[in-house]
Each structure stands twice: as structure tokens, then as C-alpha cells.
N, C-alpha and C positions, 0 to 999 in steps of 0.2 A: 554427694550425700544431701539428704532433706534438713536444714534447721529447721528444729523441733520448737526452741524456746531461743528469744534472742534477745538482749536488753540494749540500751541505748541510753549514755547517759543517766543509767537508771543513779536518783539518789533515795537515801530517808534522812529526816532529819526530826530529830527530836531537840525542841528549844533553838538554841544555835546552835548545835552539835550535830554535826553529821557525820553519821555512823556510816553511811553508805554514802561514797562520795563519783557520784557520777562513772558508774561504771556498765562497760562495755562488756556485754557475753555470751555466748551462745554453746548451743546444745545441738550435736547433732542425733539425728532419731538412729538407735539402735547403738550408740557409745555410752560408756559408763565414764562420765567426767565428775575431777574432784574438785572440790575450794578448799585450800587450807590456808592458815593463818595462826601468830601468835593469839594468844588469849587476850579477848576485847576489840579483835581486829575488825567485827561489825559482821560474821560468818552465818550467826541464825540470822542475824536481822536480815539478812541477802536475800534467806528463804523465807522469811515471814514478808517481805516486800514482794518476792515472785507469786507468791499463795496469797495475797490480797491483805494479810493480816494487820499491817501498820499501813499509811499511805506511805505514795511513792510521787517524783519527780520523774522525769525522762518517759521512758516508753518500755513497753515489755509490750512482746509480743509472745503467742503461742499458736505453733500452726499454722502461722498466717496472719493471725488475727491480731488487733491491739486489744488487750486485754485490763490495761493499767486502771479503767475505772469499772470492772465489775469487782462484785465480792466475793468472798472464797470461796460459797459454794455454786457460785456459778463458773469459777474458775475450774474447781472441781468435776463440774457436770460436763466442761471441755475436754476432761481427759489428767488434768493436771491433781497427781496426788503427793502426799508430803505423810512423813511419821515425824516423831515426837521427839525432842529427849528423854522426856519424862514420858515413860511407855503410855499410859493412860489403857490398860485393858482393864476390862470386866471382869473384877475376880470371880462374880456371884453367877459366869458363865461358863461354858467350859470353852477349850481351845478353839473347835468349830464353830461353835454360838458364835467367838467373836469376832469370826471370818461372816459368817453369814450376817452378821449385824452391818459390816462394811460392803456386802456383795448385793445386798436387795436395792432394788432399784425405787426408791423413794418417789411416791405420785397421789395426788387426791384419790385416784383408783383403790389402789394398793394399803391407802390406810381405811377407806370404810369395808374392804376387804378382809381384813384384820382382825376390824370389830366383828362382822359377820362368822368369818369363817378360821380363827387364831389360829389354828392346827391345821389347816391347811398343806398340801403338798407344796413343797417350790422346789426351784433350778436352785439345785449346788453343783452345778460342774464349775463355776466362778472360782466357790470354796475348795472343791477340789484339787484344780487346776497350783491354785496358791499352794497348799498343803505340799503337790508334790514335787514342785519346783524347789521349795526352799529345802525341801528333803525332810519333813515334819508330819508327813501322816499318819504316823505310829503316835502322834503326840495327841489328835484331833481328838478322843474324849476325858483328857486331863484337862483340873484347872488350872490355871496359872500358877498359883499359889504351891501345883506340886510339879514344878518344874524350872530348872537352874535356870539364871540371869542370862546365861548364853542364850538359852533355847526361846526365853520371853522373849528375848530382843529377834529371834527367828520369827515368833510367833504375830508381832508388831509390824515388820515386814511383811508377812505374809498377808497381814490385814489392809494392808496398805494396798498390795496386788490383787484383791480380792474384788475390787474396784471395777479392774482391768483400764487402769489409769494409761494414757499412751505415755507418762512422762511422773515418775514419781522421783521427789524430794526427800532424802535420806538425812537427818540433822543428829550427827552424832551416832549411830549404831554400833560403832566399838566401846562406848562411853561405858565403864567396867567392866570390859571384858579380860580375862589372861591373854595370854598370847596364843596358845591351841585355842580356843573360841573364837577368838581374831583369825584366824588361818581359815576356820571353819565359816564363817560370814563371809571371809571374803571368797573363798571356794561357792559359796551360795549367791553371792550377789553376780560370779559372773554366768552362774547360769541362769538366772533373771534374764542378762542379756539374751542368750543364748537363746532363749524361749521367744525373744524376739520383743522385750519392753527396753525403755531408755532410762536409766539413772541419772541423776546428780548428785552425788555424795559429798556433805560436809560429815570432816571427821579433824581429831587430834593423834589418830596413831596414822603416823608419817610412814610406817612400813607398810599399813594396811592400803591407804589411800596411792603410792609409789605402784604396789605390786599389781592392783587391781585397776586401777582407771586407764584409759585412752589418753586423757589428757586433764591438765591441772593448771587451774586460776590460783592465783596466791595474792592477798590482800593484806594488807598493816593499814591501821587508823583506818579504815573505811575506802582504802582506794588499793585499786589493783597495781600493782607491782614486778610481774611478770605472769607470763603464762607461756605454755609449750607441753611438750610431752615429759613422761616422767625421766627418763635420759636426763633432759634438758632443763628441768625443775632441779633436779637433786647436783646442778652444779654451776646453776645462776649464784652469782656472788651477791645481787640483792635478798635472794632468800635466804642466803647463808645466814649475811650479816640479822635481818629479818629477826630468823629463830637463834641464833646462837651468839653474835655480837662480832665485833669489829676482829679482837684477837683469836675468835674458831675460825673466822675465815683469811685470814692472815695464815695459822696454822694449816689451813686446809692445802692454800698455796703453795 
């Protein structure tokens, strides 16, 4: 298989704390891999240091390429996309607006084009493409605003692929979800795979992250702690001890 995304020693460090403490990872193209962690474990910071957001120490590479001193939308322009916790859509747009807001290909061309010609025809097969991957095109002319937290967090993803990012960053996607909406995300994100893009998912629901990924990083205080398949996550005694403490895995034994 092709590594997609690969770090090295990657750290961050804010003050003397580091949040991310030299860690090794990689991403193969066309797998759906998770990170999970106790809470404070350094999980976004992981993905705001692969997306340019905070600096970083070590090396990350994407593609090939060392990417550790560009900035995130040149990170971006390589292919590399990321969503939000905090969904960040366009209320005052509707569902498709804020696919096509993500799918136009931004260029000095294109914005005195704009000025000229606003209404303009363009390419939505981008927008499309997203809509009916996530299985949300019946939703394309609602606003956000008239549509359940499940489905905005579809609608977020789908903005995300709208890109056509070769490697998109997921930070949190079950984050208020029920558990039938969890079931339905994760039904959706593996046919993202399927369609033929690569995930990385950080998440807190342990069943979501278990049932849907390839393979899982597991990190506490900023350093990686194991990693394997979900098999082999869900019965490391470091993880155990990790999320549940010294006498759950005592008991588990």
C-alpha cells in the first residue's frame, strides 16, 4: 500500500508542555485510520500540527513530500483536508451553497471573474459527487438551521470532500451524536472509503472509531501508547489501564 501521510517524531509544544510528544504515524491511501485517546490526551492538537495550524517539531510528510513548514492552505492545495469540532457552516447559505463554497477552486482568475460575471455557470459535479456519497442529496436545498445535528455533521463532511482532498482529517464527528446517528456516520464515512478517499478519524465514541477504522493510534499526555488493529486496540492492557484505570483492567483479566 501507498503512505499517504507519515510523521516522524512529530512534536507541539506550547511553553514547556508538550502536547504532542514525538510521535510516529502514518496513513495508508484508501484506509480509514483512528486516533483515540482519554480527554487532554493532545488528539486535535495531532490534527491541527498535521494541517499546519500550531507549529510543529519532527517531520510530516504528505505524499512524498515534507510538508512541516508550509501553511495550511498550502497544505490544503496538496490535497490534505480537515473538518472542525465546531461545525463552522454558513447558516445564511443553504446545504449546497456550502459545498460549493468548499469545491471552487480559488485563483486570481476566478475572483476578477466573480466581479465580472457573479452568476456565472460552474462545475458542481465536486458538490455533487459529496452530496451523494454521504447519502445527503435530498438535504442539498435546506439550511442548516432546518436540519438535525446528525445530518449538519453529514453536511460538514460532505463540505470537507467537496475539496476532493486526497486525505481528509475528521476531529470529532460523533461529537453529540445518539447512537443511531453514530451508526449512520459511520455507515457513511465507510463509504467515503469506498468512493476511493483516505480518512483519519479522531473521535470519543470508542464503538464508532472500533467498528469503522482499519487501524488505531491510541495516545495519553501526548505520546503514542499503542497502536494495531481494532482486535488488538480493544484488548492492549495499556489502553485498558489508559481509559478505564488499573482495577477495569485487573477485572477485565
Amino acid at each position: 500500500m501507498t503512505t499517504l501521510l507519515q510523521t516522524t517524531s512529530m512534536s507541539v509544544t506550547f511553553g514547556g508542555l508538550k502536547a504532542v510528544n514525538e510521535v510516529d504515524f502514518s496513513v495508508q491511501k484508501g484506509q480509514l485510520v483512528g486516533l483515540i485517546g482519554p480527554n487532554g490526551a493532545g488528539k486535535t492538537t495531532f490534527i491541527d500540527g498535521i494541517t499546519g495550524f500550531v507549529p510543529t517539531t519532527g517531520r510530516i510528510e504528505f505524499a512524498g513530500r515534507d510538508i512541516g513548514s508550509l501553511p495550511p492552505h498550502r497544505r490544503a492545495k496538496l490535497g490534505l483536508g480537515r473538518t472542525w469540532q465546531s461545525l463552522e457552516l454558513f447558516d445564511d447559505l443553504s446545504v449546497r451553497e456550502n459545498l460549493q463554497v468548499a469545491a471552487e477552486k480559488q485563483s486570481v482568475g476566478s475572483f476578477f471573474a466573480d466581479l465580472v460575471a457573479p452568476r456565472r455557470s460552474r462545475d458542481s459535479s465536486s458538490t455533487d459527487w459529496a452530496l451523494d456519497v454521504l447519502g445527503i442529496a435530498d438535504l442539498a436545498s435546506k439550511m442548516p438551521n432546518e436540519i438535525s445535528q446528525g445530518q449538519r455533521k453529514l453536511v460538514s463532511a460532505a463540505r470537507a470532500l467537496a475539496a476532493r482532498p486526497e486525505l481528509v482529517c475528521m476531529d470529532e464527528p460523533a461529537a453529540g451524536l445518539d447512537s443511531a446517528e453514530s451508526r449512520v456516520l459511520g455507515d457513511r464515512l465507510r463509504d467515503i472509503i469506498s468512493a476511493g478517499s483516505t480518512i483519519f478519524l479522531v473521535d470519543h465514541d470508542m464503538g464508532l472509531v472500533l467498528n469503522v477504522c482499519d487501524y488505531i493510534y491510541v495516545i495519553e499526555f501526548g505520546v503514542k501508547i499503542a497502536e494495531g488493529t481494532p482486535s488488538e486496540i480493544q484488548k492492549n492492557p495499556r489502553v485498558i489501564e489508559a481509559y478505564l484505570g488499573h482495577s477495569a483492567e485487573e477485572e477485565t483479566h
